[in-house]
N, C-alpha and C positions, 0 to 999 in steps of 0.2 A: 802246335801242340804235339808234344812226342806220344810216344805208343802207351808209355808207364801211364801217363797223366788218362788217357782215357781208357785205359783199363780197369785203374781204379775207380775213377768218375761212372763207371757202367758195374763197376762189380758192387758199388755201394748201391747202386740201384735193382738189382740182382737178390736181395735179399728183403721178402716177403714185408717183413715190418718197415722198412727204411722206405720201400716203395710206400707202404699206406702213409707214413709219415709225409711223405714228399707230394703226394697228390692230393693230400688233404691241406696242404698248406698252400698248392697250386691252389686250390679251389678259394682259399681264405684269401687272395688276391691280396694288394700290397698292406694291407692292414698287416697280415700276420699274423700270428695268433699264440699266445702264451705258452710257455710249457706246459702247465698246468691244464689247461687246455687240452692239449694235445693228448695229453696222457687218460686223462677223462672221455674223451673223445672215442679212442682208439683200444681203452681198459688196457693199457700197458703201463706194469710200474715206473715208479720214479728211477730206483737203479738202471731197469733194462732202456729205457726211455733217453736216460742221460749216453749210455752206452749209444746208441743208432743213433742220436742227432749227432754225438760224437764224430763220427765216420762222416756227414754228410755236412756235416761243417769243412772237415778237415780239405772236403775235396771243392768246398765253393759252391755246394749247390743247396746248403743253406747257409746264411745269415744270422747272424742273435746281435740284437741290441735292448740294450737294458734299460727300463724305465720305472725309475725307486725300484722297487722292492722286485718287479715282474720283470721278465727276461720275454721279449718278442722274437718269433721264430719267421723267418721269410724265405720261400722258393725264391732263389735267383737261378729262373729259366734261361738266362744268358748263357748260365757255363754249360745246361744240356744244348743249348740251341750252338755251341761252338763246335761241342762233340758231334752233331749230328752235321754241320758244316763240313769237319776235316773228314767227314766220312763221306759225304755228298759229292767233295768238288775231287774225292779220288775213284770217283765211280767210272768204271770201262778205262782209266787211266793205259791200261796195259795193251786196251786196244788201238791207241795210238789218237786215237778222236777224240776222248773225252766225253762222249757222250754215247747212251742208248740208243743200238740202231734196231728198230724196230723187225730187220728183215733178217735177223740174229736169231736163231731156234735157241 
């Protein structure tokens, strides 16, 4: 995963409503939950509503599938749990070990 991709992927999370959004859909577990929903939930409009899932779509860390009429919204904690991977396995990289040495001030 390049730098752009998780920049974006963290600056969409970075922004006060898009986090509430994304944690409360974490909590809605794979059901998911409506826009509709959401928006009632959290008292954020339908414009500004469309606008932030927007963003959080675009980057994969939500989901929308459509059933008749209703549109379901879903955390896919995969693409944080990737970000927080390529940022894991480059931890102490530069120390040459890869790993935390605990005798390190």
């Amino acid at each position: 995963m390049d730098t752009g991709n998780i920049a974006r992927t963290l600056a969409e999370l970075g922004n006060e409503t898009r986090l509430e959004i994304f944690r409360l859909l974490v909590k809605s577990g794979a059901d998911g939950m409506t826009i509709g929903e959401i928006g009632r939930r959290l008292g954020v409009p339908a414009s500004t509503l469309g606008f932030h899932l927007r963003g959080l779509v675009t980057v994969g860390l939500v989901s929308q599938q459509k059933d008749g009429r209703s549109v379901y919204c879903r955390a896919e904690l995969q693409k944080l749990n990737d970000v927080l991977h390529v940022l894991e396995a480059e931890c102490c990289i530069e120390q040459g070990s890869g790993r935390i040495d605990s005798d390190v001030a």
